[in-house]
N, C-alpha and C positions, 0 to 999 in steps of 0.2 A: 155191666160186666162185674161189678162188686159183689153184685148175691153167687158167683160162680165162685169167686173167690173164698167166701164167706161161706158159701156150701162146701167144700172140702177142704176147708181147714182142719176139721178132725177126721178125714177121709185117710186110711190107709197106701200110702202109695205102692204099694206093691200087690204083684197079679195073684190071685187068687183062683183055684179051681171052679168052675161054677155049674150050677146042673143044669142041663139041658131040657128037660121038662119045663123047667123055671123060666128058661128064653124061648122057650115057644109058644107059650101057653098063652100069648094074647095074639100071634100073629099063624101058629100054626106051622109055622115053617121055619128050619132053621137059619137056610139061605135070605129070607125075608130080612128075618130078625136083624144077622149081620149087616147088612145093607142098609137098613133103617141108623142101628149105629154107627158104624163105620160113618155114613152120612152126618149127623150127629157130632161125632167127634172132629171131623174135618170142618166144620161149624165151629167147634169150642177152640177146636187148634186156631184158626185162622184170627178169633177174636182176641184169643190172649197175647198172639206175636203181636197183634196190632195195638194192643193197649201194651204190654213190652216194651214195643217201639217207640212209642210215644212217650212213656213215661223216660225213657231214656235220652228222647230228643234235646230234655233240657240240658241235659249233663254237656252235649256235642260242643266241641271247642275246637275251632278250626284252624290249626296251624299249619306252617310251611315246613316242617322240620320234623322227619320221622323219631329226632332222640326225643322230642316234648312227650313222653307221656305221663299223663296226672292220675294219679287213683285220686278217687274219691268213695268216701266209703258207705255214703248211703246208695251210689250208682252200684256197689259190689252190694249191697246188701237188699235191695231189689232185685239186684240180679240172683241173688242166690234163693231170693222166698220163692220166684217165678222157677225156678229147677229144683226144688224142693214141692212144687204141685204137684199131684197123679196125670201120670199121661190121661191125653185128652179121650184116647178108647175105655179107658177107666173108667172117665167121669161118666163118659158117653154112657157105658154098660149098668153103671148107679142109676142113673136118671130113667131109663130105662125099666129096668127093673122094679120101680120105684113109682112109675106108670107118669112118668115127670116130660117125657117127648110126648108130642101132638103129632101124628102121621096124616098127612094129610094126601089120598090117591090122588092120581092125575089119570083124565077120564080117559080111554082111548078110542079116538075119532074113526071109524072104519070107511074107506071111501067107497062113492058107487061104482067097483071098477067092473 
């Protein structure tokens, strides 16, 4: 998960127009394209809540008493690099673009009906 990290670190986080010849040109199809990332980025989403998560686990301090709350400022500062990354359709649409996803079909089985 760190080369994700380490790949958009100088990635611009915000959306940019992009050409559509550009997104089809390996798959032919636009609908294709988007489904390839979309797919993709719910991949990249899913990895980074989970390492989030985890990295936040150590912080967890379990009290009985809703006034206990503790900042701590490397928990706030982890938190803020992880909302400071390009959404994960972003990174999706780079990698992409960039010829960096593997598409791999799935065959379809036709029965002898």
């Amino acid at each position: 998960m760190s080369d994700i990290k380490n790949k958009v670190q100088g990635m611009d986080p915000n959306v940019k127009a992009q050409n559509i010849s550009e997104l089809v040109k390996n798959t032919g199809n636009i609908y294709r394209t988007l489904a390839i990332i979309n797919k993709r980025a719910k991949q990249l989403q899913v990895d980074l809540k989970e390492e989030l998560k985890t990295k936040l686990e150590d912080f967890e301090v379990v009290s009985d008493t809703i006034e206990e709350i503790h900042e701590n400022k490397e928990q706030i500062e982890i938190s803020k690099f992880y909302e400071k990354l390009p959404n994960a359709a972003l990174i999706a649409t780079s990698e992409f673009l960039n010829n960096e996803i593997i598409v791999v079909e799935k065959q379809k089985h036709l029965g002898n009906n």
